[in-house]
C-alpha positions as CSV (number, residue, x, y, z in Angstrom):
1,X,30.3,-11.7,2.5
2,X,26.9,-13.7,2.6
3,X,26.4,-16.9,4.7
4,X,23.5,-19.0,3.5
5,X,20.8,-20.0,6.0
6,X,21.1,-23.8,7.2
7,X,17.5,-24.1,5.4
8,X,19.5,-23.1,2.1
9,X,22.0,-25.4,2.8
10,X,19.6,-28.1,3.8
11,X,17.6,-27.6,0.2
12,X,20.5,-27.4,-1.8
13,X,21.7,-30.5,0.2
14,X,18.6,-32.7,-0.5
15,X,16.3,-30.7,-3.4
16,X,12.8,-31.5,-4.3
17,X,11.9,-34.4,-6.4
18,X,10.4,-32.4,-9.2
19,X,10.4,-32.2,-12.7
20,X,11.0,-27.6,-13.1
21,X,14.6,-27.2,-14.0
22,X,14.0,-23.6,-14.5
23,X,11.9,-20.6,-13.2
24,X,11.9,-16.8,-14.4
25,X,10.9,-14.1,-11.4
26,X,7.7,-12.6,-12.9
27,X,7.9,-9.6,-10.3
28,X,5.8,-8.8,-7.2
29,X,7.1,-12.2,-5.4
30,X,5.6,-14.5,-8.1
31,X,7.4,-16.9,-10.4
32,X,7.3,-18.9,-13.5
33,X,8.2,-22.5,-13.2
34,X,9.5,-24.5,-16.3
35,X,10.2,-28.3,-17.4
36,X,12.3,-27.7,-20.8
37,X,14.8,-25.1,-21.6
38,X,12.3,-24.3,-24.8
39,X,9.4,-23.2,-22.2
40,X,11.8,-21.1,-20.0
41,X,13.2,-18.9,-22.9
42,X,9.5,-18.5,-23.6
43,X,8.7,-17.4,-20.1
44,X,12.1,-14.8,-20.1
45,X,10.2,-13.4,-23.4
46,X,7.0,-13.1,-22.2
47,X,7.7,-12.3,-18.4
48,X,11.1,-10.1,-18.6
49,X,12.0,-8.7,-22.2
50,X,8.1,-7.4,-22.9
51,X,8.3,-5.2,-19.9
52,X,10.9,-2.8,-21.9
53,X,8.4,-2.5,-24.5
């Protein structure tokens, strides 16, 4: 069983004031931040399904 970090709990507690509602893990510890669920299906296909191909 996992137990989150206080700093997790803290975050998920009181979360940034921003506008990203969604990210996609683009690999090698970077990620792509989105506003609108239109951009994030965009970033999945460009980020995660073109790497099969």
């Amino acid at each position: 069983m996992a137990n989150p970090s206080l700093a997790s709990l803290e975050a998920a507690a009181h979360p940034a004031d921003t506008k990203y509602l969604y990210f996609v893990a683009k690999g090698e510890g970077k990620s792509y931040f989105s506003q609108t669920l239109r951009e994030h299906n965009a970033a999945v296909q460009k980020y995660l399904r073109s790497k099969g191909k």
